[in-house]
C-alpha positions in Angstrom: 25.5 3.4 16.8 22.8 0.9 17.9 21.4 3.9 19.7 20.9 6.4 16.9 19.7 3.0 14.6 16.7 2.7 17.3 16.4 6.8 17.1 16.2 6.4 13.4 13.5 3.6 13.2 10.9 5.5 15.8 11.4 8.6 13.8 10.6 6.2 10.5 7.9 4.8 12.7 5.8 7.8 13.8 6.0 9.1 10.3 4.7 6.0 8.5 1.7 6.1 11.4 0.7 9.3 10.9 0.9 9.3 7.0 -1.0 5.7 7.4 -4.1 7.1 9.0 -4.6 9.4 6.7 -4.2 6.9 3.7 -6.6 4.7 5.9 -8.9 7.0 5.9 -8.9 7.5 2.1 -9.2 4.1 1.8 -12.3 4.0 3.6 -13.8 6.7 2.1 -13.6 5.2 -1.2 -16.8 3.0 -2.8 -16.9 -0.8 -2.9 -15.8 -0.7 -6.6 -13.2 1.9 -6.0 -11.9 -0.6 -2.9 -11.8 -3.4 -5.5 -9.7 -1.3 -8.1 -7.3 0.4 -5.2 -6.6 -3.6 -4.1 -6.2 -4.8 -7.8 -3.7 -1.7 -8.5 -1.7 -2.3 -4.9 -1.0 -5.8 -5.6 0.3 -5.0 -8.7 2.5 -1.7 -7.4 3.7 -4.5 -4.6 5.1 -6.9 -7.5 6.7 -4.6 -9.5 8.4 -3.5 -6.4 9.4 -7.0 -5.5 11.1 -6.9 -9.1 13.0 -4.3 -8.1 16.6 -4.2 -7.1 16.0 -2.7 -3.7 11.9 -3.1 -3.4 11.9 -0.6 -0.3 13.4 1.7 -2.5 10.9 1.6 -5.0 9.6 5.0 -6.8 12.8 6.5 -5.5 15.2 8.2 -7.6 18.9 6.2 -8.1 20.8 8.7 -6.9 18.8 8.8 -3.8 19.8 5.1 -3.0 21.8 5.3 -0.1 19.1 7.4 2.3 17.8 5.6 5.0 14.7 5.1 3.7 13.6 5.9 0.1 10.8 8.9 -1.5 8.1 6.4 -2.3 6.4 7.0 0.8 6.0 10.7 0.5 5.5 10.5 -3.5 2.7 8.0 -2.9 1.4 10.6 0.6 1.3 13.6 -1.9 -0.2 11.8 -4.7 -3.0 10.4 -2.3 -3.8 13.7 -1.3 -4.7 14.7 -4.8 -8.4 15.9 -5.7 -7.9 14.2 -9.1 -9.3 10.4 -8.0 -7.2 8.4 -10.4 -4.0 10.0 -9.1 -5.0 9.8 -5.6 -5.7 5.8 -6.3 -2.2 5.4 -7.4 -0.6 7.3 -4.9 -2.9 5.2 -2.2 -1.2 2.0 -3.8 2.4 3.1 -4.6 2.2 4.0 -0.4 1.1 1.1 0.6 3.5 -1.0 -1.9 6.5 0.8 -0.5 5.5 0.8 3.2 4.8 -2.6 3.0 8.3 -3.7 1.6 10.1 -1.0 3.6 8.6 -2.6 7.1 8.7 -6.5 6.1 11.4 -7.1 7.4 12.4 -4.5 10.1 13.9 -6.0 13.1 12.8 -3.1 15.3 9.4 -3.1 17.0 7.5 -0.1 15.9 8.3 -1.1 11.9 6.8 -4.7 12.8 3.5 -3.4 14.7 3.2 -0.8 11.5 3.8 -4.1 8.8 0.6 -5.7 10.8 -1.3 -2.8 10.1 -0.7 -2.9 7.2 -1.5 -6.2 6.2 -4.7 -5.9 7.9 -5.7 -3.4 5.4 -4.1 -4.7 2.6 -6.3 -8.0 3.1 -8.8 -6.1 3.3 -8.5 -5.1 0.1 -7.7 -8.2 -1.5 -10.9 -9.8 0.1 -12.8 -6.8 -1.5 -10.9 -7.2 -4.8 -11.6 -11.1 -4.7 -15.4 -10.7 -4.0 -15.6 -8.3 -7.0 -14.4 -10.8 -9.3 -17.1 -12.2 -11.6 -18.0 -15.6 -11.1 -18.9 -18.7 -13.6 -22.0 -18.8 -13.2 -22.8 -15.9 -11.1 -23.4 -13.6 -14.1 -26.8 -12.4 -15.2 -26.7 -15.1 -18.5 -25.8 -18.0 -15.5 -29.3 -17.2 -13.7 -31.4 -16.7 -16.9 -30.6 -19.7 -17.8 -31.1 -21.7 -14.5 -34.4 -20.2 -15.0 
């Protein structure tokens, strides 16, 4: 059983990779702003999944619980793929949200290597997201009135 467990996981593996560069590469095709509004919309696909009874499951129908992994993955894939922008956006961050919770965890190498990735990019965004924030006193009435 081990056996077909590890099988399993480098299958699960190779296809979060391969659907990972090509969200990657979305990702970096997108503008500053659009960065900002991809990390503002993962973080908030990521909590509602962590609400969630199973949050590796999320975006996956109930009756499709007991799979070994869930569709969230390739809903968010297809919806990234889209050449409507908004949906693309959302299918970007619903991958992301469910990749991320579905490799937390993972005991088994590949999964953990894939989490880092992720993580990396995910900081990226939030680090994008954060320096987009207004500031007090950054603001164009903050430097009139300095002057």
């Amino acid at each position: 059983m081990r056996i077909v467990s590890q099988i399993i996981a480098i299958s699960r593996a190779r296809q979060l990779s391969r659907q990972f560069r090509e969200v990657e590469r979305h990702i970096q095709n997108l503008p500053r702003r659009g960065r900002a509004q991809l990390g503002m919309l993962t973080l908030r696909e990521i909590g509602q999944a962590s609400r969630s009874e199973f949050p590796h499951l999320y975006g996956t129908s109930p009756e499709q619980r007991y799979l070994p992994w869930g569709e969230g993955t390739d809903i968010g894939y297809a919806r990234a793929r889209s050449d409507n922008p908004e949906i693309s956006m959302r299918g970007i961050a619903l991958w992301l949200a469910v990749a991320y919770h579905e490799t937390k965890d993972s005991p088994h190498l590949k999964l953990q290597l894939q989490h880092r990735h992720l993580m990396r990019v995910l900081r990226e965004l939030k680090e994008v997201h954060r320096s987009a924030e207004p500031r007090p006193g950054n603001s164009l009435m903050g430097t009139a009135a300095a002057a």
